[in-house]
C-alpha positions as CSV (number, residue, x, y, z in Angstrom):
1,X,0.0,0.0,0.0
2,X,2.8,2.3,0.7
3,X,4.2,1.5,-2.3
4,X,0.8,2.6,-4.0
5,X,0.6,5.8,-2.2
6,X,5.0,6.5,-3.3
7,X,3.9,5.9,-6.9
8,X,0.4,8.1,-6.8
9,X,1.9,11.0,-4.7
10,X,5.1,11.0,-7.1
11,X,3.3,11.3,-10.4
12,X,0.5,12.9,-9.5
13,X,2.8,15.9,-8.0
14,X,5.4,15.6,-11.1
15,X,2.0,16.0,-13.6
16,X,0.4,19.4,-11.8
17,X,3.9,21.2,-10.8
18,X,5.8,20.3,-14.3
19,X,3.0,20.4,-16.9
20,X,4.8,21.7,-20.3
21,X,3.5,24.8,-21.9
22,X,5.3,24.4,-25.5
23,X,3.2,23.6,-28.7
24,X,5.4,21.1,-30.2
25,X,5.5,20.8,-33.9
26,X,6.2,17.3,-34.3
27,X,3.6,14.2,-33.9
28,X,6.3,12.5,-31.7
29,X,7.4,15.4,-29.8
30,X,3.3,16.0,-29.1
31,X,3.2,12.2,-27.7
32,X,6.1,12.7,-25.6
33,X,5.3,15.4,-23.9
34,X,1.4,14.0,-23.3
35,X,-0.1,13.9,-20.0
36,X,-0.6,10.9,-20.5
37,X,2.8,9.6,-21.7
38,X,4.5,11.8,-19.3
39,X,2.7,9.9,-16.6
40,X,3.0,6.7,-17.6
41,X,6.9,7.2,-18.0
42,X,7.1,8.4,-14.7
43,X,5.7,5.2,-13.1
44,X,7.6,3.1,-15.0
45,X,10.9,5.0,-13.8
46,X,9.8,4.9,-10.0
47,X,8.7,1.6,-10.3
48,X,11.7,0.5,-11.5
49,X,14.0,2.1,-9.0
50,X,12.1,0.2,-6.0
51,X,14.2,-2.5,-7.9
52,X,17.0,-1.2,-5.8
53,X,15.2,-1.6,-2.6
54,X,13.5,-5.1,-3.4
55,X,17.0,-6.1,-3.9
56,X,18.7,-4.6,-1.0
57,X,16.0,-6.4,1.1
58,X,16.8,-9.8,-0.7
59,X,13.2,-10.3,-2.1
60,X,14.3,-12.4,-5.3
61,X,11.7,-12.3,-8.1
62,X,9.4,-9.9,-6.1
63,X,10.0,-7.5,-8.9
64,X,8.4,-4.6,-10.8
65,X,10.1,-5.5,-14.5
66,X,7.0,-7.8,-15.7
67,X,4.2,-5.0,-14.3
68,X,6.0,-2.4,-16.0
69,X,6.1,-4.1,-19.3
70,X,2.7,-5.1,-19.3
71,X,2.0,-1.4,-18.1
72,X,3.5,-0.1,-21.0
73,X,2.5,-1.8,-23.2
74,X,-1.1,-1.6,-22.4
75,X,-1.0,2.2,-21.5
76,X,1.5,3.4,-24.3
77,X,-0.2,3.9,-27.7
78,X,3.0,4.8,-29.6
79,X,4.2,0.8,-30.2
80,X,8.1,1.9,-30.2
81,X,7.8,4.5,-27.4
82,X,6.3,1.3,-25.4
83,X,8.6,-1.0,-26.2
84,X,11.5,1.6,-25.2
85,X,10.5,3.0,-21.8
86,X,10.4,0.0,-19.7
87,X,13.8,-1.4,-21.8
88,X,15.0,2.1,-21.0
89,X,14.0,2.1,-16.7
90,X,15.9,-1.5,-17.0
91,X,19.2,-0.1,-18.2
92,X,19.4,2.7,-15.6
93,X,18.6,0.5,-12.6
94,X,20.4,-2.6,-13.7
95,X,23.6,0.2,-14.2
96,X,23.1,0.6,-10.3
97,X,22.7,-3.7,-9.5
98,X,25.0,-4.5,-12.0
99,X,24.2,-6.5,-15.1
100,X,24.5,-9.9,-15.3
101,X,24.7,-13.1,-17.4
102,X,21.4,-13.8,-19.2
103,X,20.8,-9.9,-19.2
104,X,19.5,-10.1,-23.2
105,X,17.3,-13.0,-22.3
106,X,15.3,-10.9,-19.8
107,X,15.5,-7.6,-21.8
108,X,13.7,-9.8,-24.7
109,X,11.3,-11.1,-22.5
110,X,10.4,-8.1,-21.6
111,X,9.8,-7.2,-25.2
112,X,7.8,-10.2,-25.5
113,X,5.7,-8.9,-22.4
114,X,5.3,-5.4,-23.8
115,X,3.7,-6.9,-26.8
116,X,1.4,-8.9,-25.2
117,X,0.3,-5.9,-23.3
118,X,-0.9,-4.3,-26.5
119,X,-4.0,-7.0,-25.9
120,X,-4.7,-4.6,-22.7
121,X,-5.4,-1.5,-24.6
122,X,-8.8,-0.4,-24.1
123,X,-9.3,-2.9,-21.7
124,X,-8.0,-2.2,-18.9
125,X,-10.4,-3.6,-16.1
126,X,-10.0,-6.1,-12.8
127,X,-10.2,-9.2,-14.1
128,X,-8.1,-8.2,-17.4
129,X,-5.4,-6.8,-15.3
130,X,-5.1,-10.1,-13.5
131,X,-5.4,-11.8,-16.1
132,X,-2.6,-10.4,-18.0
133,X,-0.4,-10.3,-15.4
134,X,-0.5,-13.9,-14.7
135,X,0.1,-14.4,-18.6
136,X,3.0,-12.3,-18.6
137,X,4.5,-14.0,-15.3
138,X,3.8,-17.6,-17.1
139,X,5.7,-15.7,-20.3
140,X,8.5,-14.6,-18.3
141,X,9.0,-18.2,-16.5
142,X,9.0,-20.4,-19.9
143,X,11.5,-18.4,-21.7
144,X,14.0,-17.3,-18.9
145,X,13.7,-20.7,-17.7
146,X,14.4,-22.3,-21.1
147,X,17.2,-25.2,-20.4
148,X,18.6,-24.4,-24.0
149,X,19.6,-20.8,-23.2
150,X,21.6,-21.7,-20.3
151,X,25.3,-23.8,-21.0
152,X,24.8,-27.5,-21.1
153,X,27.4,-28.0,-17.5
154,X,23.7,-26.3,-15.9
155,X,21.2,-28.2,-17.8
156,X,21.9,-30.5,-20.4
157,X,20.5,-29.8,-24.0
158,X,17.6,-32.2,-23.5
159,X,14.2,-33.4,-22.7
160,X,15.3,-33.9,-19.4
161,X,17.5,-30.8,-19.2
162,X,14.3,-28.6,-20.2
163,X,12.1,-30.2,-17.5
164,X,14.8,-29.9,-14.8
165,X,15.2,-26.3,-15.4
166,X,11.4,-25.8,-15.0
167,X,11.1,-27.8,-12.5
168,X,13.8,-25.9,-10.5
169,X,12.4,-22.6,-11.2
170,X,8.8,-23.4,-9.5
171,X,9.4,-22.0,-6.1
172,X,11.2,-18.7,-8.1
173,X,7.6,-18.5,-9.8
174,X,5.9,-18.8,-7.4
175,X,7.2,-15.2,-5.6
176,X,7.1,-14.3,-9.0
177,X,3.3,-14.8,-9.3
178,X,2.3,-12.4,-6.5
179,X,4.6,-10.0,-7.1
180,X,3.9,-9.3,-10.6
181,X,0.2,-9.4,-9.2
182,X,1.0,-6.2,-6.6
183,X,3.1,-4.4,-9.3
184,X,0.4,-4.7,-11.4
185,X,-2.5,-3.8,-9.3
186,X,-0.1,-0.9,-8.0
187,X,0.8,0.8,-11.4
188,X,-2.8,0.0,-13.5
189,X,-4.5,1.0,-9.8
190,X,-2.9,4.6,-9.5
191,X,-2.8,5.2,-13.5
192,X,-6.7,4.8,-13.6
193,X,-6.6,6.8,-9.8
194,X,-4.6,9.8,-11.3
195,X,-6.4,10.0,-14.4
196,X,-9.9,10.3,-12.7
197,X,-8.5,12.9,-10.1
198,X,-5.6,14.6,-12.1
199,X,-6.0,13.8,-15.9
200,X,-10.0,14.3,-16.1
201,X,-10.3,17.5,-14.4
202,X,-7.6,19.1,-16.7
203,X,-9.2,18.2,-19.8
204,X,-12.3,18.8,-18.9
205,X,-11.2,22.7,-18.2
């Protein structure tokens, strides 16, 4: 919940205090410097820097990175722009955590999730949210987990060697579950939150 309140209070303050009053010419430049986008990006960015406290605190897989792709990806309209913003909030933090073998394998997952966020445009409700958000976490654990991606001294390059890996992965998955179910609820929760109450009223004016 505190988590919730971080991300509302954050974005909602960053939207009414540093609202842009140029006319861009350009289509993109006009997207980028949306409310809308502008918000979005801003939750993706906070939500991936409480990536550096999950990980000080030793909570493995109780990450933001699959909510924020499906976020994007569901709340971005621009395809590359949504592709790029969650990629982009995974450089910066993992600059601070290091990066790590297997870093292009997660970076494409996260691709993979983005796209499959597109299915959440217009749709953003309850039961779609969870929805999705369980189909991105079972996305996430079939390819990371994929024995033939890994060196064959870890898993062999086999039947076996694929089941192994997955079956080695399922308490991993299982953290992974409910925290790509709080992300989730957290960002798609105070999007539809600060659009009613910050958003709405602006446009309406």
């Amino acid at each position: 919940m505190t988590n919730s309140v971080c991300i509302y209070t954050i974005s909602a303050s960053l939207i009414h205090h540093f609202r842009l009053n140029l006319q861009p010419k350009s289509k993109l430049m006009k997207r980028l410097f949306s409310s809308q986008f502008f918000l979005v990006t801003v939750m993706i960015l906070i939500a991936a820097f409480s990536r550096l406290l999950t990980n000080a605190f030793h909570l493995w897989n109780f990450t933001p990175i699959v909510a924020m792709a499906l976020f994007s990806g569901a709340t971005i309209r621009d395809k590359k722009l949504a592709f790029l913003v969650p990629l982009v909030a995974m450089v910066i933090t993992d600059a601070f955590l290091g990066f790590y073998d297997g870093i292009f394998v997660v970076y494409f997952t996260l691709l993979a999730i983005t796209m499959f966020g597109f299915l959440l445009q217009n749709r953003i409700k309850p039961l779609t949210v969870i929805g999705g958000s369980l189909g991105s976490s079972v996305i996430f654990y079939l390819i990371t987990n994929f024995a033939l991606i890994y060196p064959t001294w870890l898993y062999p390059h086999t039947m076996d060697g694929i089941i192994k890996s997955y079956t080695m992965a399922i308490p991993f998955f299982r953290n992974a579950i409910v925290g790509d179910l709080i992300y989730s609820a957290i960002l798609f929760g105070s999007y539809e939150l600060i659009k009613r109450t910050i958003l709405a009223p602006e446009k309406a004016a």
